[in-house]
Backbone as CSV, one residue per row, in Angstrom:
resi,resn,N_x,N_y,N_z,CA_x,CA_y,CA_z,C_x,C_y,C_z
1,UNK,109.360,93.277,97.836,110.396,93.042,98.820,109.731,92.552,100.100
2,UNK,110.649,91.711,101.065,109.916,90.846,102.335,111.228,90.425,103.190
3,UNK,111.666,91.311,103.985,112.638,90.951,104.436,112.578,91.220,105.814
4,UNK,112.655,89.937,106.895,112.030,89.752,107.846,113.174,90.081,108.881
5,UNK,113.270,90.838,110.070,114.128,90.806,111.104,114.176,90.374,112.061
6,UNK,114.493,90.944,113.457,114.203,89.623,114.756,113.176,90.787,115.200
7,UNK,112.578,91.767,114.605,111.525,92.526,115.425,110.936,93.212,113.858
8,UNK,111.693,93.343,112.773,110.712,94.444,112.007,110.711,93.648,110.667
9,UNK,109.662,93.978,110.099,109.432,93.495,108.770,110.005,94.554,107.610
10,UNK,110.331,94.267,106.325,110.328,95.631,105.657,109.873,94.548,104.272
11,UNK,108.860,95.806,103.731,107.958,94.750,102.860,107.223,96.360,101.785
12,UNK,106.532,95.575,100.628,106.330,96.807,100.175,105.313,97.735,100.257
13,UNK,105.039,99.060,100.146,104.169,99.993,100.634,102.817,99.161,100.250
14,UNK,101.386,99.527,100.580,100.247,99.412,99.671,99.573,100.846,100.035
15,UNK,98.547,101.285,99.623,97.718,101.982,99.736,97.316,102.178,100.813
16,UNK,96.773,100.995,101.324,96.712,100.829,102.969,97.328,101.905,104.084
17,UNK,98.738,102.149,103.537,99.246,102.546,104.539,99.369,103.733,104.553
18,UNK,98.676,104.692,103.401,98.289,106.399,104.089,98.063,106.511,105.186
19,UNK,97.425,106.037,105.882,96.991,107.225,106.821,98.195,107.169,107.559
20,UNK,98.546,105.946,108.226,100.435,106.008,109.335,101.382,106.357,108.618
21,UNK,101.310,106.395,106.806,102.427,106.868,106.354,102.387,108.796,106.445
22,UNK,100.864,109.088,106.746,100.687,110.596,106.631,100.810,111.596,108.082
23,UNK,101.101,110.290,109.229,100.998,110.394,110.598,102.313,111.112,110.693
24,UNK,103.275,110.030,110.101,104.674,110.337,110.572,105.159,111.543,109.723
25,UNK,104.869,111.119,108.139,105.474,111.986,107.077,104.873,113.818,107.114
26,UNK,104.090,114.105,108.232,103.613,115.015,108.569,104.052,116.368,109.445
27,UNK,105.017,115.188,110.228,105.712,115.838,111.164,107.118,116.317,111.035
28,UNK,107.191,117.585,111.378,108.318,118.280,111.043,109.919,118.009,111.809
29,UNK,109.358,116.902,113.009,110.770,116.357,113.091,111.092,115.443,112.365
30,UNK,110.057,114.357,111.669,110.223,113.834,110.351,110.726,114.418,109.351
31,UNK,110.089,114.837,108.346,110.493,115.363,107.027,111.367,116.710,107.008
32,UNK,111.274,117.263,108.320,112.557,118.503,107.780,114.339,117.993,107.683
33,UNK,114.045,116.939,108.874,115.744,116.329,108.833,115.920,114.999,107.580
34,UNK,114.723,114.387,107.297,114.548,113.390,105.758,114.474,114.077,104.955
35,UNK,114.622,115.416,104.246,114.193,116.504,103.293,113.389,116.214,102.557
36,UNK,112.043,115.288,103.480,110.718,115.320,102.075,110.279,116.460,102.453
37,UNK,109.274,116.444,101.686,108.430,117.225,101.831,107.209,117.180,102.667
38,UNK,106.769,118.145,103.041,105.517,117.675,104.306,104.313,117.362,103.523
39,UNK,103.632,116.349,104.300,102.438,115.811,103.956,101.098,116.968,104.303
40,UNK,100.475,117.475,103.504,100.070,118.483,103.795,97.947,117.555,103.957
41,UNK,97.659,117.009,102.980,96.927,116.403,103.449,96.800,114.587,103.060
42,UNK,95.698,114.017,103.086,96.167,112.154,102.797,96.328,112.141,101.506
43,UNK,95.561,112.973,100.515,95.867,112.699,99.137,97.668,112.922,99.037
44,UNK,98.267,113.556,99.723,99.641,113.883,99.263,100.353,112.617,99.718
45,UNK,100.036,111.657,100.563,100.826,110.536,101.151,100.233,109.421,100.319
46,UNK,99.027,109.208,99.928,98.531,108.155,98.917,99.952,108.629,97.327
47,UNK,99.363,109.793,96.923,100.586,109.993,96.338,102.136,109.484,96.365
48,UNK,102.689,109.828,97.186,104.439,109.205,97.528,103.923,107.847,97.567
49,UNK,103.090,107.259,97.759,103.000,105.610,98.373,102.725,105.209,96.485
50,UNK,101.969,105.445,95.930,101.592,105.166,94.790,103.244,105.367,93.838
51,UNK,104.067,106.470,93.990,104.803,106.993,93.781,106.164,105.769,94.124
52,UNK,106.186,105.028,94.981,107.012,104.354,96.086,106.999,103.200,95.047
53,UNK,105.354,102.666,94.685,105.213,101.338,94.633,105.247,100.866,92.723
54,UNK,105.459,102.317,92.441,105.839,102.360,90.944,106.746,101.674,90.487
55,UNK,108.434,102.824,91.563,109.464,102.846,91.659,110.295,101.860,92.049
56,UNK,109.324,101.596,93.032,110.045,100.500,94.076,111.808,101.120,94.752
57,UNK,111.234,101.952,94.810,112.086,103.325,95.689,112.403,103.175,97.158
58,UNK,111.249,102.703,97.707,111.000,102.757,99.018,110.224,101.737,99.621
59,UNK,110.654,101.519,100.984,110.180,100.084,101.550,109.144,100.741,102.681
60,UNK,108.128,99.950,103.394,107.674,99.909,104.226,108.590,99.362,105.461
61,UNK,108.356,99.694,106.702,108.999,99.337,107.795,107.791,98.835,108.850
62,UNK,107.769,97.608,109.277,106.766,97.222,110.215,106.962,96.910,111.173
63,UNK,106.218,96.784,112.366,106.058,96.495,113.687,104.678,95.608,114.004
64,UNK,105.348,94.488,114.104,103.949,93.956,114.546,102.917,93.981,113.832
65,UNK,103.426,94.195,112.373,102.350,94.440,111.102,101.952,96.042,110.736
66,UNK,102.140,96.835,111.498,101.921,98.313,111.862,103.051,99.128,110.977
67,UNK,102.509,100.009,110.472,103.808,101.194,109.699,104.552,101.952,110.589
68,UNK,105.661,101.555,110.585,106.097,103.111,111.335,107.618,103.527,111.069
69,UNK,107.824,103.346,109.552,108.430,103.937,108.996,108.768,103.245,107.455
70,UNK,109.997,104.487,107.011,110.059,103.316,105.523,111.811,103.506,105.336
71,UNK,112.134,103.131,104.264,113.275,102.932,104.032,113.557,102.816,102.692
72,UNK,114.581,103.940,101.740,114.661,103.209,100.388,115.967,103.887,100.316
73,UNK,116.617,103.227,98.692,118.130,102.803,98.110,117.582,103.758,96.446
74,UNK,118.603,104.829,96.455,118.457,105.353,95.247,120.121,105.173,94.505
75,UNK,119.829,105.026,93.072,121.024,105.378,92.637,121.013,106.699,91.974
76,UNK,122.388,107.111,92.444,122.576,108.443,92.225,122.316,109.123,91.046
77,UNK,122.758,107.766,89.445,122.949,108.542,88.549,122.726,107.389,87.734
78,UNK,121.518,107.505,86.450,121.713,106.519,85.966,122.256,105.993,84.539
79,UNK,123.557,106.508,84.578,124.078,106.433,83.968,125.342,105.486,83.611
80,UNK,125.410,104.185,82.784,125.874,102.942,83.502,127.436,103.416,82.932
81,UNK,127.686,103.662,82.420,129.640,104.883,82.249,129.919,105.443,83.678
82,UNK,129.427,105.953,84.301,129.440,106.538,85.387,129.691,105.581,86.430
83,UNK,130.767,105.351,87.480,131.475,104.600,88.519,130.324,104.983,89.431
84,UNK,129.745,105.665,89.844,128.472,106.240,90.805,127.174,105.832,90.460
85,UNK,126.852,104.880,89.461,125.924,103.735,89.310,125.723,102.806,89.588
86,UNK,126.936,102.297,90.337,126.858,101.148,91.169,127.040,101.378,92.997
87,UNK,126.731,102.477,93.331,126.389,102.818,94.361,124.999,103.140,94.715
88,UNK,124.436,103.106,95.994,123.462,103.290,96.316,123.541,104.496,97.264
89,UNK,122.527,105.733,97.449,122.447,106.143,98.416,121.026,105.621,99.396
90,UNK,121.325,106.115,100.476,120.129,105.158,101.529,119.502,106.457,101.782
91,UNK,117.820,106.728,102.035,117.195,107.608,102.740,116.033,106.658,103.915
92,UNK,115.822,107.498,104.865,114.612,106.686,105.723,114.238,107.521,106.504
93,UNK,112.529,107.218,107.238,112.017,107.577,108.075,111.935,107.288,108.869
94,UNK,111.549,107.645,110.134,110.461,106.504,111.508,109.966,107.573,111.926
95,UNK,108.921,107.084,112.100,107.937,107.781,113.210,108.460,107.953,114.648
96,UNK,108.110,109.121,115.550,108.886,109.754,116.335,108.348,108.369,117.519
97,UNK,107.944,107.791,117.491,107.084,107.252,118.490,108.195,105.620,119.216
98,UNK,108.955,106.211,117.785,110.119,104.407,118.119,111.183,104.903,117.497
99,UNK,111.555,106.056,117.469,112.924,106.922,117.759,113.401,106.456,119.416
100,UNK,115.090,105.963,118.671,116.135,105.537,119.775,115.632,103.851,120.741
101,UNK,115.567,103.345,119.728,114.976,101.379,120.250,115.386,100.923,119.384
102,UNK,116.523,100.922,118.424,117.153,100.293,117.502,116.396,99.812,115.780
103,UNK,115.439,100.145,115.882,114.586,99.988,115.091,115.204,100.413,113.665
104,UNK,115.406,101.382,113.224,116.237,102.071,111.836,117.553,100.957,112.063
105,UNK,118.450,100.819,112.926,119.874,99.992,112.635,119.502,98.848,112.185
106,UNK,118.477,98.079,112.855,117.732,97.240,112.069,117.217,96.573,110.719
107,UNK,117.068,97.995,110.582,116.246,98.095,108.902,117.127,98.071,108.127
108,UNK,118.477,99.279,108.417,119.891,99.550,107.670,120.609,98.455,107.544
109,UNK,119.919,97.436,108.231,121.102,95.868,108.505,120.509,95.194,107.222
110,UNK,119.480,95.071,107.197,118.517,94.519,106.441,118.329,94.771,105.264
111,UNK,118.262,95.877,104.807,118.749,96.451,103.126,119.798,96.242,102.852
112,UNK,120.941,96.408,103.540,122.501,96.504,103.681,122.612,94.648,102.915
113,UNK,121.932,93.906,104.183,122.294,93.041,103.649,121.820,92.120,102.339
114,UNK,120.532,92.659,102.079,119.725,92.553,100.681,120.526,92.751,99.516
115,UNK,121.164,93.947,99.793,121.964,94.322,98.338,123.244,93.548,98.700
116,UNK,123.571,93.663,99.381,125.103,92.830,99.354,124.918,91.297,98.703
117,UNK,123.740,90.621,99.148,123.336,89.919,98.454,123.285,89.846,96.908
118,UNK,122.372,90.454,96.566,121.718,90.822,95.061,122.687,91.056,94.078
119,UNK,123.964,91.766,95.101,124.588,91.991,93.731,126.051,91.199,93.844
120,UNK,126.276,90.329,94.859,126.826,88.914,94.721,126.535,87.991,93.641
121,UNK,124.771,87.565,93.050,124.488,86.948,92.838,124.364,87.044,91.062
């Protein structure tokens, strides 16, 4: 995924990005209100990222090339009988550091409009 905004990129995780993904995902105003789980040390954030890039679960969020947060689209149930398979639920992070600068509405615009796309097509 590569989907460019008028300030943030959202593109997919690499390896690379433990250590800022273990910065944010560490912190308990992070992950207690995202209900991950806390990053307890880097092997646990190489993990979710490895985990991310399997799945393709979850996006990277950039700044200026920089991580500082992510963003992903789960379906609830995958079960294609089920009317709740063609819904998505949305989860995301940011790092506390660019909390309230529009940055997440951004991102939400940007997936939002990815899938509205995708499944037009």
């Amino acid at each position: 995924m590569h989907l460019v905004g008028s300030r943030i990129v959202i593109r997919d995780f690499t390896l690379a990005d433990a250590p800022a993904y273990f910065n944010y995902a560490s912190d308990a105003r992070v992950y207690q209100p995202a209900g991950m789980q806390p990053m307890r040390h880097i092997g646990d954030a190489e993990a979710a990222i490895t985990r991310f890039m399997l799945e393709r679960s979850d996006f990277a969020i950039t700044l200026n090339g920089r991580l500082i947060g992510n963003i992903g689209a789960y379906q609830p149930t995958p079960d294609p009988d089920d009317p709740e398979s063609l819904t998505r639920e949305l989860g995301y992070a940011l790092a506390p550091d660019y909390w309230g600068q529009g940055f997440m509405a951004e991102a939400l615009e940007l997936l939002c409009d990815f899938f509205v796309v995708s499944w037009r097509d």
